[in-house]
C-alpha positions as CSV (number, residue, x, y, z in Angstrom):
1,X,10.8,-17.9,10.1
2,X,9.4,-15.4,7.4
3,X,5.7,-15.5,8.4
4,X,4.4,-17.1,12.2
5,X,0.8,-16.3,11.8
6,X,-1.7,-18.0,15.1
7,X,-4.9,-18.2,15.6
8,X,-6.2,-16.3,13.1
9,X,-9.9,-15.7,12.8
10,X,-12.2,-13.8,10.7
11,X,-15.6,-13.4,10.5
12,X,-18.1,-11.2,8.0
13,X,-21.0,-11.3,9.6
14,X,-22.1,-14.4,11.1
15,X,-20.0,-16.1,8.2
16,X,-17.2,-17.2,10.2
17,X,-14.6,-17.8,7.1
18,X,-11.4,-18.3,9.4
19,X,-11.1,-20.7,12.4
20,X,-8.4,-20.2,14.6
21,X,-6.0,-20.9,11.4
22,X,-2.1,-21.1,12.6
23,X,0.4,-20.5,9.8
24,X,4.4,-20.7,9.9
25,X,6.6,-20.6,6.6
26,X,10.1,-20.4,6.5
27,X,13.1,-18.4,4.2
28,X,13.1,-19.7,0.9
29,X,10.0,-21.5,1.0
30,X,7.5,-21.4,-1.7
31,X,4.2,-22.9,-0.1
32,X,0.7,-23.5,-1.9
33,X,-2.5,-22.6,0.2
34,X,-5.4,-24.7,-1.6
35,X,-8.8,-25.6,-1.0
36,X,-12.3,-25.1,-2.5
37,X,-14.0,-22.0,-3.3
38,X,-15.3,-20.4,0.2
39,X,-12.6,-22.3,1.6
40,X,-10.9,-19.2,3.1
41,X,-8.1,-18.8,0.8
42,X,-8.3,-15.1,-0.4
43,X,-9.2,-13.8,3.0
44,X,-6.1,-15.5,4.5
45,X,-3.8,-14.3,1.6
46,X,-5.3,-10.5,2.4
47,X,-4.6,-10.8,6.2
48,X,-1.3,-12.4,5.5
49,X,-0.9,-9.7,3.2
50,X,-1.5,-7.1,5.7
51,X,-4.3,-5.6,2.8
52,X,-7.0,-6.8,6.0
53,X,-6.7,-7.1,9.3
54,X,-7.9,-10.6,11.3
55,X,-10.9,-10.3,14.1
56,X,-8.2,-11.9,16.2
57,X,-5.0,-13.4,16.3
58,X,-1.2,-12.3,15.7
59,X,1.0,-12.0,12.4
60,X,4.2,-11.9,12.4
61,X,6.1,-11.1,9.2
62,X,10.1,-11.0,8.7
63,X,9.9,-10.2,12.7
64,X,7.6,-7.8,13.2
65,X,4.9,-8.1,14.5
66,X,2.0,-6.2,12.1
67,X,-0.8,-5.3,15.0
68,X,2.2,-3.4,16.3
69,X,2.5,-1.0,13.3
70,X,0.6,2.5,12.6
71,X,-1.9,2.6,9.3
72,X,1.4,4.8,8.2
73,X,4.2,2.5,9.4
74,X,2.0,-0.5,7.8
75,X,1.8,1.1,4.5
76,X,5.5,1.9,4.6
77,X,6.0,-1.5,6.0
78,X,4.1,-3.1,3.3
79,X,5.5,-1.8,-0.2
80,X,9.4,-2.7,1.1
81,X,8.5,-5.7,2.9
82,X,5.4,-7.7,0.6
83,X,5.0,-8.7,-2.8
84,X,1.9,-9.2,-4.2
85,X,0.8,-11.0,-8.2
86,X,-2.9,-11.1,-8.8
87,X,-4.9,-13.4,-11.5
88,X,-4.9,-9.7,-13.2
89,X,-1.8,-8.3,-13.8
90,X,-3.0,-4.5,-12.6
91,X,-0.1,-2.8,-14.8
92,X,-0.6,1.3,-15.4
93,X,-1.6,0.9,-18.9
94,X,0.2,4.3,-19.4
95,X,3.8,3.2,-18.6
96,X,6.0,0.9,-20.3
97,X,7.0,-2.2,-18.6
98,X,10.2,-0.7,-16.9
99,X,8.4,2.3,-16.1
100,X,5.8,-0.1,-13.9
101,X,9.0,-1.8,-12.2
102,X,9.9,1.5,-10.9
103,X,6.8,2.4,-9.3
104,X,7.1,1.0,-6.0
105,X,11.2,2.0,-5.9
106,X,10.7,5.1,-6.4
107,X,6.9,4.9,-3.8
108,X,9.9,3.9,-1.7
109,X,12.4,6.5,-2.0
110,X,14.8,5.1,-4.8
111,X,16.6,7.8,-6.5
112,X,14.9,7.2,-10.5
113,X,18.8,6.2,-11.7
114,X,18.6,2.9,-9.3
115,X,15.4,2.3,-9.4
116,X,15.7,2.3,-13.3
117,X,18.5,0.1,-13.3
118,X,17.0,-2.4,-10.9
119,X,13.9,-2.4,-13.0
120,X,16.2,-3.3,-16.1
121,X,17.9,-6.3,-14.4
122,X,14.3,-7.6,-12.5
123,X,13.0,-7.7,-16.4
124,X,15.9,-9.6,-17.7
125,X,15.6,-12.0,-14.6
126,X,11.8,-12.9,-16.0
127,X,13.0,-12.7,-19.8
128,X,11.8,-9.5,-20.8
129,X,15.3,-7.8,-21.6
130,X,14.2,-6.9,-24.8
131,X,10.5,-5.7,-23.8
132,X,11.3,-2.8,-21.2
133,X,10.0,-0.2,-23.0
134,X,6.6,-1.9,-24.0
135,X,3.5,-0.7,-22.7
136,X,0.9,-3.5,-21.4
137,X,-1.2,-3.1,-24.1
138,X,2.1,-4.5,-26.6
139,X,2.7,-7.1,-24.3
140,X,1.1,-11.2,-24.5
141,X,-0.4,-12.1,-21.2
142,X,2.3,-14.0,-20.0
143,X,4.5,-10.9,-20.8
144,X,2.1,-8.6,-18.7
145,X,2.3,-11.3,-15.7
146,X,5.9,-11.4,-16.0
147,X,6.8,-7.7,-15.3
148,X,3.9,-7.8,-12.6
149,X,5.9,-10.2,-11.0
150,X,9.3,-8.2,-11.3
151,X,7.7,-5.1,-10.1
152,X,6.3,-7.3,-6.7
153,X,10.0,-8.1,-6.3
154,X,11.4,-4.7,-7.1
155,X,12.0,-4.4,-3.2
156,X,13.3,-7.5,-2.3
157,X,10.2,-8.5,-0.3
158,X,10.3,-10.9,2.6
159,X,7.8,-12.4,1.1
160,X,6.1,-12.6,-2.2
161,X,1.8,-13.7,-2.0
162,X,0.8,-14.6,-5.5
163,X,-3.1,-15.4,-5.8
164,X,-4.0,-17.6,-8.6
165,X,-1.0,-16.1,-10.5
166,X,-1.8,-18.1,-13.8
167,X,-5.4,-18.4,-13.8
168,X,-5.7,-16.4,-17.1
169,X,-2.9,-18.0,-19.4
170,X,-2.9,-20.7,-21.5
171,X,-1.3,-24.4,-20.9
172,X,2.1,-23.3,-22.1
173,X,2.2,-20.3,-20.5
174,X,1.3,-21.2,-17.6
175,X,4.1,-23.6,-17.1
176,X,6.5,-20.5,-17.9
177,X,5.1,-18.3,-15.1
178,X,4.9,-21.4,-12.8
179,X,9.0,-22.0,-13.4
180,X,9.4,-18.4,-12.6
181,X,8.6,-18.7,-9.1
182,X,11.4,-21.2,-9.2
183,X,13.5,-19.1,-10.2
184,X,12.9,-16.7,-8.5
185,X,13.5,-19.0,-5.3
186,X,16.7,-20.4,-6.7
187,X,18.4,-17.0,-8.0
188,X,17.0,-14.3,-5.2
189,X,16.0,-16.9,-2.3
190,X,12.6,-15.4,-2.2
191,X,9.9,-16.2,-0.3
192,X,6.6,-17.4,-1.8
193,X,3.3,-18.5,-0.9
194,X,0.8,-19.1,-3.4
195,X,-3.0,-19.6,-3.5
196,X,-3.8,-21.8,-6.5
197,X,-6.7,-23.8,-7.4
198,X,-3.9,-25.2,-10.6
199,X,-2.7,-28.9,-8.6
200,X,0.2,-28.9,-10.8
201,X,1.7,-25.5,-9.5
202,X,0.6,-26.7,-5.9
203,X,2.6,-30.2,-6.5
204,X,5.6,-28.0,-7.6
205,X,5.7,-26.4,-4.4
206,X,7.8,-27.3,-1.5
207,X,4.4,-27.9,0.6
208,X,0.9,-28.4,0.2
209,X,-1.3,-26.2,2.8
210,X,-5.2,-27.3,2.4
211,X,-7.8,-25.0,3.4
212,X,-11.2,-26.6,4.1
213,X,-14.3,-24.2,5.7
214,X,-11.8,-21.9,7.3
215,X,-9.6,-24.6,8.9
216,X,-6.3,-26.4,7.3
217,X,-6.7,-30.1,7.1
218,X,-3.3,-30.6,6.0
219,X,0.6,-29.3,6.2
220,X,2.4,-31.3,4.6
């Protein structure tokens, strides 16, 4: 089991958002969390994500458990161990698309000649072989998305969290970043859970977790 998240609650406030949520996904799964707005979603995706930490409850991620970890063994933990894509790609608009690959191998001590290389073949792997040394600015949108989702897999993750991945993309795009993930799945055996508003990624996925006012009321 990648992630064994239990009775996870969160509160801002007097706003309780999270409810006692329990969450289990397993190697190779690629699992939508959906659910209105409010419904919890990004909070859970950020504690998952160890990026915020629940009022109470345990996390458990690839085996360790997270409330275990120093803020510097988390960090560490963190850039070899999670992936994250956003709505907004958040490339370095100074560096070319193998150049924002790199960043977290070499954050993570990758001599520059590997982490170069493994930057090369991640691009090729989304279809960007012959875009590596684009800046963002040269790239479409769904070009942009695709080397933010090589660079969240630069280090193998356990686990990759992608939150509302093709929220900014047009129809056709879309449905190119969506059979990514799949891809990704098939070719590396990664680990995905996304939070997705889009029903037709979240029917692509191998299950359909629904988040209503901080509780799921369905794992299918």
């Amino acid at each position: 089991m990648i992630i064994k998240a239990e009775q996870i609650r969160k509160s801002f406030g007097n706003l309780e958002v999270l409810k006692g949520v329990d969450f289990f996904v397993e190697k190779g799964e690629v699992v939508a969390v959906t659910g209105a707005s409010g419904a919890g979603k990004s909070t859970l995706l950020q504690i998952l994500g160890t990026l915020m930490a629940p009022d109470s409850g345990t996390l458990e991620i690839a085996g360790t458990a997270i409330s275990s970890l120093s803020g510097k063994e988390l960090s560490a933990f963190r850039n070899r161990s999670i992936g994250f894509v956003f709505q907004a790609h958040h490339l370095l608009p100074e560096f070319t698309a193998c150049e924002n690959v790199m960043i977290p191998l070499l954050i993570g001590g990758t001599p520059e000649r590997e982490a170069k290389a493994r930057a090369l073949e991640l691009l090729d792997a989304v279809g960007l072989a012959e875009r590596t040394g684009h800046k963002p600015s040269e790239l479409s949108g769904g070009e942009q998305q695709r080397t933010a989702i090589a660079r969240a897999i630069a280090m193998n993750p356990a686990v990759l969290f992608a939150d509302e991945p093709s929220g900014n993309l047009d129809s056709a795009t879309k449905e190119e970043i969506h059979r990514l993930f799949f891809s990704l799945r098939n070719d590396f055996g990664q680990t995905i859970v996304v939070v997705t508003h889009d029903e037709g990624l979240a029917g692509m996925c191998d299950r359909i977790c629904r988040l209503s006012d901080g509780e799921f009321i369905s794992l299918q």
